[in-house]
N, C-alpha and C positions, 0 to 999 in steps of 0.2 A: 504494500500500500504506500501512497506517497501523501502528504498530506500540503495540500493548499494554503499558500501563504493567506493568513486571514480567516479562513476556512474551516473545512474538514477532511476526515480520514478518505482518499479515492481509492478503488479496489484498481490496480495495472494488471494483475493476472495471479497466476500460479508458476514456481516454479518448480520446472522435474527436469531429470535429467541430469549426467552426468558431467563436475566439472572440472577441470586439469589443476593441477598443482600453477601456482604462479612461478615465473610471468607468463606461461602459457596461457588462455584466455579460451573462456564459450560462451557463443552467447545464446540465451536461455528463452529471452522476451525482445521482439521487435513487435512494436503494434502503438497504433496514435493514440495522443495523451492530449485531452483538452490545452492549449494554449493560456501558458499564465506563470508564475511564479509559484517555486511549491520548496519548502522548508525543512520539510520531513524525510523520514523513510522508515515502516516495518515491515520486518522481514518476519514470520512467528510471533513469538512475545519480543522479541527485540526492536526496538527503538533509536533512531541517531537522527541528528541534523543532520540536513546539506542546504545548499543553493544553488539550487537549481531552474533553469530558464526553460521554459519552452516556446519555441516561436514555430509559428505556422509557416510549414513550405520545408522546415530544416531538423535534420536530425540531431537531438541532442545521445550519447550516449552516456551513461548510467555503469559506474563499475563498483560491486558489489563484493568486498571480502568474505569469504565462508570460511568457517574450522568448524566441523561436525557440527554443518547446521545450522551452526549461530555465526550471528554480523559479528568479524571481526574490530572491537572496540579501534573507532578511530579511520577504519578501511574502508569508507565509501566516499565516492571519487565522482565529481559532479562537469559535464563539459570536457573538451577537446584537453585541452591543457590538466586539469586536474587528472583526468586517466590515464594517458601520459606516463606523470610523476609518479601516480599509483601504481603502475606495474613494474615497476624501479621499485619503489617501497615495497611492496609484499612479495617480492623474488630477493628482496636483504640485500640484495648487490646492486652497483653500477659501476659504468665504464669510465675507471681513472683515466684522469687528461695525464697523457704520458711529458717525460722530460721534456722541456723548451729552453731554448735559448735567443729571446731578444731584445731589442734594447728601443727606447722611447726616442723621440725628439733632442732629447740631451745626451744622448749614449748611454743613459741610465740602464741599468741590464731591466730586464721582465722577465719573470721564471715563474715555479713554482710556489719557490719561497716568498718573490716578493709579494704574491698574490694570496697566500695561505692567510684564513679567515677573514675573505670576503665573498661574499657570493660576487659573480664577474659575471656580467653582458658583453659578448663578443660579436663582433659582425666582419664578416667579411666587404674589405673595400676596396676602391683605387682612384686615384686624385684624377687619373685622363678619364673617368667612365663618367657619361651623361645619361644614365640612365635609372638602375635602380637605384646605387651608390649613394646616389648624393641624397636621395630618400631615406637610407638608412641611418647618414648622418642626419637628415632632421625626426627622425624619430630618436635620433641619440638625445638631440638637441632638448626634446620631449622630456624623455623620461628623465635629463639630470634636474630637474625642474621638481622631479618628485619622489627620486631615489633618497633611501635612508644612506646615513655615514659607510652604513656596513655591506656596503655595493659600488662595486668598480666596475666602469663601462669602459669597455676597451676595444679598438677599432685597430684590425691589423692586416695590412695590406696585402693583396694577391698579385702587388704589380715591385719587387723590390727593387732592381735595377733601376725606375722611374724613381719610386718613392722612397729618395734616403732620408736621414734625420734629415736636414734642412729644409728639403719638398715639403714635409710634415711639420714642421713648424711653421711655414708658411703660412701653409691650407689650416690648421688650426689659428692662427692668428685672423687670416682674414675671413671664415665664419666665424668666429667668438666661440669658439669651444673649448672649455675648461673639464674635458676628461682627458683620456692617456690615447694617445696611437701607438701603433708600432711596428715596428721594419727589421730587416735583417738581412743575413745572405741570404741566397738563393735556396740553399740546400737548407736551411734554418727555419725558411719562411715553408718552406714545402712539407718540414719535417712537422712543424706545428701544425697543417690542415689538412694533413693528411688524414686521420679519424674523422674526420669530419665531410670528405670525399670531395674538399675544393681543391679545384687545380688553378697553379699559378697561371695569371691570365693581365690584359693589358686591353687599354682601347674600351670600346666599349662590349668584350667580350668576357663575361665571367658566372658564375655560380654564386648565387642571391642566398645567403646562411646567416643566421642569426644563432648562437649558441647562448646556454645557461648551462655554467659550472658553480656548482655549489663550493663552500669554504671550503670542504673537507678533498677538494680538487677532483669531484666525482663528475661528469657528463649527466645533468640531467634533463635537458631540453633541447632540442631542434629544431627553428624554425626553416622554412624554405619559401623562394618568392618573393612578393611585393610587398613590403608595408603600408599601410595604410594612415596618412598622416594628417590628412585633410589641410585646411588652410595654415596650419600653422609649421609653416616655413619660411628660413629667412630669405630674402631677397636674394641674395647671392648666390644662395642652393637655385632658386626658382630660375634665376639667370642662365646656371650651367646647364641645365635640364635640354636635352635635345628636342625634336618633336616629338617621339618614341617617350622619354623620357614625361613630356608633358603629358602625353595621352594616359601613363599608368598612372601619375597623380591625379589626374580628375578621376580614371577608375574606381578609383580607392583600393590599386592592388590587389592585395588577395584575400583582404577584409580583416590580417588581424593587427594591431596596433600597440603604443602602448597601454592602455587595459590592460590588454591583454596579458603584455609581458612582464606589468606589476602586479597582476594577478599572481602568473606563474611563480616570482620572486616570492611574494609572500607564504604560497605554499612551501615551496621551500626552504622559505625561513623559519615557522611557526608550522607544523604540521599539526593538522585539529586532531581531536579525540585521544592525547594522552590519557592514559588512567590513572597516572602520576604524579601527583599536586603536593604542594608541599602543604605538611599536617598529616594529611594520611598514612593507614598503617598499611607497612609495606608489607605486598603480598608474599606470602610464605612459599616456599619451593624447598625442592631435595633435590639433587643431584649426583652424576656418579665423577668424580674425579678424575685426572689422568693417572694416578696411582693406585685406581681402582676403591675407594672408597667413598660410601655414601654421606653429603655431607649438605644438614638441610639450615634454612637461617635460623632457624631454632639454637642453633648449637651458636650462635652467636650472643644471644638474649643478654642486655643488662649492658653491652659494650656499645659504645658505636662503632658502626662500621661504613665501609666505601667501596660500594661493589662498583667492580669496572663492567663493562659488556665490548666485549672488543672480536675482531675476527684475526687471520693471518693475514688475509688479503688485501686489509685497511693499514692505508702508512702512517696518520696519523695516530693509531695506535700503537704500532710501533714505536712510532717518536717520543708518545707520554710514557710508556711502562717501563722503562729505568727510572724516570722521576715517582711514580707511584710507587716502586719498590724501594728506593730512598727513602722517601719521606711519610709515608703511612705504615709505621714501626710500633715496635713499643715507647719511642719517648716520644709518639703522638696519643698516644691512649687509646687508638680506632685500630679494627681491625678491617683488611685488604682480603677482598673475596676477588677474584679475577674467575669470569664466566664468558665463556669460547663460545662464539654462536653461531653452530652449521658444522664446524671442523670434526675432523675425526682424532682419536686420542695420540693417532702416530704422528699427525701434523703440529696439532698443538703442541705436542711434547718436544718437537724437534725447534718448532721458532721460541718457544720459551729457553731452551739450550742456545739458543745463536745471539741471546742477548741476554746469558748469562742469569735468568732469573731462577733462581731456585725453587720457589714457591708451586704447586700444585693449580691447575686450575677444573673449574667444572667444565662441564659441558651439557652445552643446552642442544643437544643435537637437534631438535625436533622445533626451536626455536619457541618453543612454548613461555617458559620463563622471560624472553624477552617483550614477548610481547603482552604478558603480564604487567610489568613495566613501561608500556608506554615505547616502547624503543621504533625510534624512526628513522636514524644514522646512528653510523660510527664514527670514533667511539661514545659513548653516551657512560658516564658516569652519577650516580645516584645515592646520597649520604645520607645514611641515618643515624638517628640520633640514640641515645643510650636504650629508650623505651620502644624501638621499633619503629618510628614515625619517621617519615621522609623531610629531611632539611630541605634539601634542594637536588635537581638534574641540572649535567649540564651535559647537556650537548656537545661534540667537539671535542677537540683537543684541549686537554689541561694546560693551559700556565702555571708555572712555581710561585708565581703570588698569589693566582688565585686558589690553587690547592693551601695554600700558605695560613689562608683565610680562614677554608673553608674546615681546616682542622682545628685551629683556635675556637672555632664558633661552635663545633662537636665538644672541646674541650672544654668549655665555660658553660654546657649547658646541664 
């Protein structure tokens, strides 16, 4: 049933039939839905929000998480973009953005590092192109307008021979754009869009991409195409525009915009339906260890502790867990549960050896306990306090001040 913004509960159907493990996908129900706004969704007795749009003429789709039955807390996925993201979310994995090397308008280098914990808007571009191009730039123009601190839009060109640093600080000077470009060698700039299946190109011949990398340097969005920008562009863009060029901004391209794409950002900023809120008592689980022993939060009772959720596959997990074995010891008063999500006991046991950590970890092979917790990325960390109640998650990769923090505050309480 979906229920009507304002409204009430409407019957969509029944569903039967078998469906695949994620991110493989089936689909169950195709069939029209009154036109309108609808807020809801039950699946049995389960109940969640969404927002969801229906317009007459166009298909909205609808994705729906299942574990035996029940709507997985948090797993339903509303619209183009939200679906998307959701099947990257409930398949636990996505496609890291492999090593780069390039460097800005100043020779400033651009990599991994310097990007790690922002989420990044990337578009493919080039200063000779009169066509999409310069539409991407004023959709760039757009969203810096309503991007939070914690988002970098980055424009990197397909033409690098043309576009060295100084071409780019030009063509940034003269539209007024106050984000990042950036260029490099040939083989540099190729090696970066390559996942991305753009080829280096010039003139007005190229491949129209719009990417979204999340902080933790995962691939979670592609766009392809036209943007759609409407009248707000500067003069200058509208100047370079060829005739071709002119005829896809009246279009409105290929209708998605920025909406769109600070929709998209927000999802994967803030994923809804945590079950994890600070105050609450955290859900209880057992486990089997890489040493073969069963070991459940019970057996923690009365201490605080700081359960990691981490995989092999994830580097910024990697990068925190020498700090989290450091510093959550005994002369922090908390105890360090470290829980593998998906891994097998030979995997795990092997990368905990190659960095040296002594410590046992569980395993959540079946992904159940994490998603107990709310888990939406890696790695995700979640502190509790002496009594079993949840201080706080944090998403991401730890800092040593803010771990720093967050043991003093377990400590004091």
């Amino acid at each position: 049933m979906l229920h009507e913004s304002g409204g009430s509960w409407v019957t969509v159907g029944k569903l039967t039939g078998s469906v695949p493990a994620a991110p493989a996908q089936g689909q169950l129900l195709a069939l029209p839905m009154r036109a309108g706004a609808y807020d809801g969704v039950r699946l049995g007795d389960d109940v969640q929000r969404l927002a969801l749009k229906v317009t007459a003429g166009q298909v909205e789709p609808l994705l729906l998480g299942i574990d035996s039955g029940r709507l997985v807390t948090g797993a339903v996925y509303a619209g183009n973009d939200d679906v998307n993201l959701g099947l990257g979310e409930l398949a636990g994995k996505f496609e890291p953005m492999p090593a780069f090397q390039l460097i800005d308008p100043a020779a400033a280098p651009i990599n991994l590092d310097s990007l790690a914990g922002k989420d990044v808007v990337i578009a493919a571009f080039h200063t000779t192109c009169h066509e999409t191009c310069p539409l991407y730039t004023a959709l760039f123009s757009q969203l810096a307008k309503q991007i939070p601190p914690t988002v970098t839009l980055l424009e990197v060109t397909t033409d690098p021979e043309t576009d060295t640093p100084s071409v780019l600080k030009s063509y940034a000077g003269q539209i007024g754009a106050h984000w990042t470009f950036a260029t490099g060698t040939a083989q540099a700039v190729a090696d970066f869009w390559k996942p991305f299946g753009v080829e280096l190109a010039g003139g007005d011949t190229h491949t129209s991409t719009l990417a979204l990398v999340d902080r933790h340097g995962f691939i979670r969005l592609v766009y392809r195409g036209v943007p759609k920008v409407g009248h707000d562009i500067g003069p200058s863009l509208v100047t370079s525009l060829s005739a071709k060029g002119l005829s896809e901004l009246a279009s409105g391209g290929d209708g998605w915009g920025a909406p769109d794409v600070l929709h998209a950002l927000a999802t994967i900023a803030a994923p809804e339906g945590s079950v994890v809120s600070a105050g609450g008592k955290a859900p209880a689980f057992t486990l089997t260890s890489t040493d073969g022993a069963k070991v459940s939060l019970s057996d923690y009772a009365g201490k605080p502790v700081v359960i990691n959720f981490w995989a092999t596959y994830c580097p910024p997990c990697k990068a925190e867990m020498p700090l989290l074995q450091k510093s959550v010891g005994p002369q922090s008063g908390a105890r360090l549960v470290l829980i593998d999500e998906g891994d097998g006991p030979e995997a795990t046991r092997s990368f905990l050896q190659s960095l040296g950590i002594r410590q046992a970890a569980l395993l959540d092979s079946d992904l159940a306990v994490g998603r107990a917790y709310g888990l939406s990325a890696l790695p995700m960390t979640v502190f509790l306090r002496s009594d079993g109640t949840i201080d706080r998650r944090q998403i991401g990769q730890l800092q040593a001040g803010v771990l720093a923090a967050e043991l003093s505050n377990l400590s004091s309480q």
